[in-house]
Structures are given as structure tokens and as C-alpha cells.
N, C-alpha and C positions, 0 to 999 in steps of 0.2 A: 481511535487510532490503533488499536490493540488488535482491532476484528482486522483491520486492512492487514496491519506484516503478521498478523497468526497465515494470512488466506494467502499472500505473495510467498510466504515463508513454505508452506503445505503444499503449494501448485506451481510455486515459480513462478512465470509470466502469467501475467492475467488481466485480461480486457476488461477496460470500462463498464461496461453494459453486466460483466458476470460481477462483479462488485457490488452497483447497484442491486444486483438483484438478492446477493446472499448477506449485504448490509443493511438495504434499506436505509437507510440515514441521509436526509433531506441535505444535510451538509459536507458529502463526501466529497463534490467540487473542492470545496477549500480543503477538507482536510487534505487531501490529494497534492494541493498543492503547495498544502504547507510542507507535506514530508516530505517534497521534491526540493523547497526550499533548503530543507536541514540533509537534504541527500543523504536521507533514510530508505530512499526507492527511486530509481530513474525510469523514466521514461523510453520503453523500447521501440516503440513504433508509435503509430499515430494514436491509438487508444490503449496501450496494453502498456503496465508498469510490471517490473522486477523488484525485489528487495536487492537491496547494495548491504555489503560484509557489517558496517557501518547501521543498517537496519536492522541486523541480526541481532547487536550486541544490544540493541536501544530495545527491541521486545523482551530479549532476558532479565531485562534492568526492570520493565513494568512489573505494576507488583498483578 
């Protein structure tokens, strides 16, 4: 979860397919979808997520 909002956080928008590939992690679906659940990152277009303000505070808090 840490790799995803360091890379939304660094790039802002960021498409599906570029996550996969600077992640690599077989589970990104879920994670994806869990941190849209806790609206840590929304959904800006059909593949491409943002960090939410709410996202920012939640990667300062990981250790």
C-alpha cells in the first residue's frame, strides 16, 4: 500500500497499466480497491487514480 500513495503522491494521476508495472505486485487489483474503499485515492478516469488529502496524511502515518 505504501509503494502505491509514495507513486500517486510523486506523479499525481496515475494510470493502471504504470502501477502495474513500477509495482509489480499480483495483488494491486485489491489493493487498489481497498484504498478507494477507505478514500485514500479516487478514481479519476477509467484507469487512472489520484491521491485524496486524506491519502497524504495516511502515507505520513506508515512507518
Amino acid at each position: 500500500m505504501k509503494q502505491i500513495l509514495k507513486s500517486l503522491d510523486q506523479k499525481g494521476i496515475v494510470d493502471k497499466h504504470t502501477l502495474y508495472l513500477e509495482i509489480g505486485d499480483p495483488k494491486l487489483p485489491d489493493r487498489l480497491a481497498f484504498l478507494c474503499e477507505r478514500r485514500d485515492i479516487k478514481l479519476v478516469s477509467v484507469n487512472a487514480f489520484a491521491i485524496t488529502d486524506k491519502g497524504k496524511k495516511t502515507l505520513f502515518k506508515l512507518p
